[in-house]
C-alpha positions as CSV (number, residue, x, y, z in Angstrom):
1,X,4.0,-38.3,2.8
2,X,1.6,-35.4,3.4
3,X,3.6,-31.4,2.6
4,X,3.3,-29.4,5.6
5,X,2.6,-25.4,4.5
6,X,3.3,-23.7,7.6
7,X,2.2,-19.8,7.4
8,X,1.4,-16.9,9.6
9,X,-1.4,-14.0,9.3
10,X,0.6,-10.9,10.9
11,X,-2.3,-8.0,11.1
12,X,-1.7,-4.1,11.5
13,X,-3.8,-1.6,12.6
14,X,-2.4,1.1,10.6
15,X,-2.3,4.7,11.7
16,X,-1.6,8.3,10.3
17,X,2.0,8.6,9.5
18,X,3.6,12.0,11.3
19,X,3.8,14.9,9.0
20,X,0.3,13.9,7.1
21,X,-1.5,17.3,8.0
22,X,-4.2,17.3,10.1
23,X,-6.4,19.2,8.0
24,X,-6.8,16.3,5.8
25,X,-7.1,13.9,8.3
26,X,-10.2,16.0,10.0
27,X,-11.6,16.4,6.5
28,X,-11.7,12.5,5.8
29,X,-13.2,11.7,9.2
30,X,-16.1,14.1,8.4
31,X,-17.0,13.0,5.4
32,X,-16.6,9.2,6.4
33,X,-19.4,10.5,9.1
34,X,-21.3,12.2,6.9
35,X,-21.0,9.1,4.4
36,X,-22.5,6.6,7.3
37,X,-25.2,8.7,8.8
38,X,-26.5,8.7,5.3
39,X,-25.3,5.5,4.0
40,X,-23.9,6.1,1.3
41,X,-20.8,4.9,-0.6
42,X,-17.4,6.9,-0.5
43,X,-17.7,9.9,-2.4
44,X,-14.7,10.9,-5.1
45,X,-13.4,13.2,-2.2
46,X,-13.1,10.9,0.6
47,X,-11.7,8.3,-2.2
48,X,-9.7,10.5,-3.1
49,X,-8.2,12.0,0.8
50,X,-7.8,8.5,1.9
51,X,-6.0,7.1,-0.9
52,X,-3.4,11.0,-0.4
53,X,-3.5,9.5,3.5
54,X,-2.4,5.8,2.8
55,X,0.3,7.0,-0.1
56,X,1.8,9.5,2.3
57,X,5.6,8.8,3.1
58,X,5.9,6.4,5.9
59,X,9.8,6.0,7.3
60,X,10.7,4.9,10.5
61,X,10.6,8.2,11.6
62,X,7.0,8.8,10.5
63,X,5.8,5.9,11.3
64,X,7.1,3.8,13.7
65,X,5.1,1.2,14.3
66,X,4.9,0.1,10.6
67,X,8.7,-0.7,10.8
68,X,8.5,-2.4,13.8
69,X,5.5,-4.7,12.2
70,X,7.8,-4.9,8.8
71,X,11.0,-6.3,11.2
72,X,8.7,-8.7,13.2
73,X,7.6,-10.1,9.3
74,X,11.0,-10.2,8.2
75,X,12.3,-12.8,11.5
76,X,8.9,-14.8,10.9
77,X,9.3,-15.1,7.7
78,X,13.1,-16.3,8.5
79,X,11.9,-18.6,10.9
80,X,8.8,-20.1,8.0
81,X,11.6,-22.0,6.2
């Protein structure tokens, strides 16, 4: 008899958590223009901002949505068996 592997793919969009400072945020987004209109790959800067932008603290507070996504995993995953 054939194993059935049942799965899911849940996908986020992701998002600025509250509290990252704007400043950084505005400095990315230049340079990821500037970056394109010359196409060019990510500099040591921009590396450098996004990966401060993705390690900020995220808590429920400061970003909601990523606990909601995170709870909705959790029941699937329950549910997966």
């Amino acid at each position: 008899m054939a194993t059935v592997v049942r799965g899911v793919i849940l996908v986020g969009h992701g998002g600025i958590p509250k509290g990252c400072p704007q400043e950084l945020v505005t400095k990315l987004k230049r340079l990821e223009a500037q970056r394109r209109a010359a196409k060019m790959p990510p500099s040591p800067e921009e590396r450098e901002l996004d990966s401060k932008i993705r390690q900020w603290p995220r808590t429920p507070e400061t970003d909601p949505y990523r606990s909601g996504l995170e709870a909705v995993a959790t029941r699937l995953r329950a549910n997966l068996g």
